[in-house]
N, C-alpha and C positions, 0 to 999 in steps of 0.2 A: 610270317604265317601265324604267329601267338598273334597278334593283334586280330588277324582276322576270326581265328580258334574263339580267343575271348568272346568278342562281340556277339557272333551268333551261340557262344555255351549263355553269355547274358540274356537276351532274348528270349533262350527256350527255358530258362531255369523260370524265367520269372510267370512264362505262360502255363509250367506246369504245375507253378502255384497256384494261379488263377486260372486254372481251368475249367472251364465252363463258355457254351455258345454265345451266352447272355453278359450286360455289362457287369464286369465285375465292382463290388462294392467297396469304398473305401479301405476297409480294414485288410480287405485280400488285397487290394493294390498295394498296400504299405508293406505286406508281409512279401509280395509277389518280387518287390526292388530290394527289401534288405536280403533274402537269401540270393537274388541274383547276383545283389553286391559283395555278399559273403562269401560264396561259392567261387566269382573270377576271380576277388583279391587272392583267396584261398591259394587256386590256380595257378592265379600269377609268380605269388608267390614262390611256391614249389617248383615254380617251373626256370628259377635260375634268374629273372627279372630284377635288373638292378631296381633300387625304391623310384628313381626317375621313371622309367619304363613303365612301371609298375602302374604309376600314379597317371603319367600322361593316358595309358589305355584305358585305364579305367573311368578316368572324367568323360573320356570319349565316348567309352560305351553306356552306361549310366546314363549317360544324360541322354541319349538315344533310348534306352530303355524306357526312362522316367515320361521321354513326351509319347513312347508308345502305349505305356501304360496310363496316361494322362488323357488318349483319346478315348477311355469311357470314362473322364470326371471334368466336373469343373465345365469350363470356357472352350475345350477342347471339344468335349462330348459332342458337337453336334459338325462337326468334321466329318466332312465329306470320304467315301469309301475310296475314291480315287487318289486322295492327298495323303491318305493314308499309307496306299501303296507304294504312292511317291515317297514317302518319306524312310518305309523300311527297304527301300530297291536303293537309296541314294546312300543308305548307312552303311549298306551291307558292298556296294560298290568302293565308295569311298573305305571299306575296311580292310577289302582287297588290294586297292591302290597302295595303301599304306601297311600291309603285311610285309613287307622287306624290309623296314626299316627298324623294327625291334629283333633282338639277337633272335636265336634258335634256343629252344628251348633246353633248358642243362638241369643242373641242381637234383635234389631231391627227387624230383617226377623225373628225372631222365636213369637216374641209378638205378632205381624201381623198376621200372621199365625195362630197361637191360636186363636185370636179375630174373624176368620172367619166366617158366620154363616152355616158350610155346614156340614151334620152329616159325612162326610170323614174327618175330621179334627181328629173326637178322635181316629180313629183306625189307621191312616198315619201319619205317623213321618214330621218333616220337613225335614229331611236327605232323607226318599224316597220321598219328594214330589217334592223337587229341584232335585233328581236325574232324576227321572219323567220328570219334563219340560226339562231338559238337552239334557234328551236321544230325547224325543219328536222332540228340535229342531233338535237334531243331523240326524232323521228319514229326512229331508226334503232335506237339499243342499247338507253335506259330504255326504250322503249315497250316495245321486245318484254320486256324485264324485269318490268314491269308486267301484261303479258297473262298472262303464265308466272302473276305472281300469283294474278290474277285466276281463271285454270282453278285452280290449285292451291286457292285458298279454294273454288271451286264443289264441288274433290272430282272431279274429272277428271282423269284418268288421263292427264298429258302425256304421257311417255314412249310411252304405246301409240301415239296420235292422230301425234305425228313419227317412229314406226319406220314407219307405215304411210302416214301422208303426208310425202312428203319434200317436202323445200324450201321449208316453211316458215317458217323463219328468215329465207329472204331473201326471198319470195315479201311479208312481212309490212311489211319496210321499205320495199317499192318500193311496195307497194298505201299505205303510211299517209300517204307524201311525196304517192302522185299525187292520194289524197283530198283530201288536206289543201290541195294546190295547187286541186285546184278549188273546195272553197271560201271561196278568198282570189279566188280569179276570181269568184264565183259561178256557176260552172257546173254545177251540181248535176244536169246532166241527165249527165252525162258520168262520174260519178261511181256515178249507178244504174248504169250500163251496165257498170261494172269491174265491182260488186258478181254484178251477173245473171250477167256474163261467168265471176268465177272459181268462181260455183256450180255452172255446166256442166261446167268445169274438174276441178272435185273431184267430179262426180257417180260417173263412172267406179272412182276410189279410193276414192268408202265401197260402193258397189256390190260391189265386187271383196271387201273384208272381211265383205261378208254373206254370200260364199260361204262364208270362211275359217269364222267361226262367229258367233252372234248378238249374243254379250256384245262382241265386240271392235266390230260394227257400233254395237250403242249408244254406245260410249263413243268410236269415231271421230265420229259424226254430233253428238255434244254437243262434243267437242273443234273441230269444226270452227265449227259456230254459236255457242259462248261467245268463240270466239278470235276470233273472224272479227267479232263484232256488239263486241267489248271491243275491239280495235284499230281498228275502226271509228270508233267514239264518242273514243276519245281523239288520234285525226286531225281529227277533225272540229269536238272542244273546241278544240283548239289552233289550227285553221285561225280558227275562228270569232275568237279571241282576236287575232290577228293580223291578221285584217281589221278590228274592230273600231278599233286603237288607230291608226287610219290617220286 
């Protein structure tokens, strides 16, 4: 499960350096791979990882890093939103296949961990608890990187859909965390209830664009429900995932 942990803590580390809708520019790219690099070796480290271990996870995830962060530069850049998705669904699959095969995590991060004074400590492992914060970060900057995809393969008009709803950018990380937290709880009733709640929410802003004109109400009302059902699903994968490995 550390091999899986890693990969997706490298992904988010590096997206919440370069965070931002837009391509990020070389010098955040270089800063966005060496803290992601810094951060899992870190990780790894501590977490009991013989120097093989260590080394084999990290070429693996880095270099998955580097060509995600590589699709806004160079030769890359104009890489289609589909190949993209392909490319982070196939890393994060393959990360999973091969999460058994590195120990469990001990060392350092696991002493710590025990020493905590929180009664979740005896019934959460430290494999689901790193998985946990992993996924947690992954909920904030790739996800919405991901959604952005996701509309951009449907042919959705982002740009319209965020000049006319705001605050979706942050609106998106809190809604994926609180999902995602309820179904590590299993609280799924609590969960409809955000859902229903921010469609009341948004009714008023695609209303308000069907005054403006027809074409912009279509393509708010699709920008809402592709984003909204696509960030949904991948709070919910990853919540499920991390309740799972408990």
């Amino acid at each position: 499960m550390i091999a899986l942990s890693l990969t997706i803590l490298g992904f988010a580390t590096a997206d919440l350096v370069r965070w931002s809708p837009d391509e990020a520019s070389r010098s955040r790219a270089v800063a966005a791979f060496a803290m992601a690099l810094l951060v899992t070796t870190g990780v790894g480290c501590l977490a009991g990882l013989t120097p093989i271990e260590v080394l084999l996870i990290e070429t693996g995830s880095m270099i998955s890093v580097l060509v995600w962060l590589l699709f806004d530069q160079g030769v890359l850049k104009d890489v289609g939103p589909r190949v993209r998705l392909a490319w982070i669904l196939c890393v994060l699959v393959a990360a999973f296949a091969l999460s058994g095969l590195a120990s469990s995590v001990s060392g350092p991060l696991a002493s710590w961990y025990s020493g905590l004074p929180f009664h979740f400590v005896a019934s959460t492992s430290i494999d689901q608890a790193l998985l946990g914060i992993s996924a947690a970060l992954f909920l904030l900057a790739t996800s919405n990187r991901i959604v952005r995809l996701i509309l951009a393969a449907a042919g959705t008009l982002g740009s319209t859909g965020e000049m006319t709803l705001a605050g979706g950018r942050l609106l998106g990380p809190m809604e994926r965390l609180f999902v995602g937290a309820m179904v590590i709880s299993g609280d799924l009733t609590a969960a409809a209830a955000l859902i229903a709640a921010k469609g009341l929410l948004r009714l008023p802003e695609i209303r308000s664009s069907t005054e403006r004109a027809s074409g912009v109400a279509d393509q708010v009302t699709e920008y809402v429900l592709i984003g909204t059902f696509s960030s949904l699903l991948v709070a919910s994968v990853f919540g499920a995932l991390v309740s799972a490995s408990g």
